[in-house]
N, C-alpha and C positions, 0 to 999 in steps of 0.2 A: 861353353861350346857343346853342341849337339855331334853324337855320332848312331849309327846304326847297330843295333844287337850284334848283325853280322860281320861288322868289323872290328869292333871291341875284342880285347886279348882275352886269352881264358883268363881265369878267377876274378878278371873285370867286374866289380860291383857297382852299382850306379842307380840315380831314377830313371823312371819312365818318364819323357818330357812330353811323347805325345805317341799317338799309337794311329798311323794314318793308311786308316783299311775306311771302309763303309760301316756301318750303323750295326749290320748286322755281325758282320767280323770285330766287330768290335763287344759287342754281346757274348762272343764266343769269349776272344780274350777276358772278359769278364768274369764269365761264367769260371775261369782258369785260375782267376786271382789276380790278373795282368793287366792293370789300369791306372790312368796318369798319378803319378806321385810314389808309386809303388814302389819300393826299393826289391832289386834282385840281382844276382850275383852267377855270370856265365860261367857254365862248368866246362862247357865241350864244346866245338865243333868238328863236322869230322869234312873231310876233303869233299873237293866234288860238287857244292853246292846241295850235304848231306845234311843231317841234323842236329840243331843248335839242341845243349841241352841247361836249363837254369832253373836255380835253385830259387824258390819263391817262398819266401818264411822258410815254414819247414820241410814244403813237396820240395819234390825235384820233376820236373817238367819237360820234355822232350817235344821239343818244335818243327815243321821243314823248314825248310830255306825260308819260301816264300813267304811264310807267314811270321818268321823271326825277322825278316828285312824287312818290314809295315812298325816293327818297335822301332823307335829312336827315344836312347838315352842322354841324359845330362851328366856331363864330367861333373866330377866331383872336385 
């Protein structure tokens, strides 16, 4: 079962099953460490449509909304 970064509970760990932005958004996410198969582990979100925050190996990574709801993970 797939879900969305932005609905996942905090300390939710999981893969990246897909990451559906554009070519170039997706370059970004790359460039972040953030690309299919990637395991990461959500720290935070805050209310409001505020920012997601997750922990990627060893960074920790702070996202907005709209670019945290382009992830979608796989349950584990």
């Amino acid at each position: 079962m797939k879900i969305s970064l932005i609905k996942a509970k905090k300390n939710y760990r999981g893969k990246i099953a897909e990451i559906a932005a554009s070519p170039a958004t997706q370059n970004k996410f790359m460039s972040l460490g953030l690309y299919k198969g990637r395991e990461i582990a959500k720290i935070s979100h805050f209310a409001l449509r505020g920012p997601v925050t997750v922990k990627v190996g060893r960074s920790v990574i702070a996202l907005g909304h709209s670019m945290a709801s382009k992830i979608i993970l796989e349950l584990e």
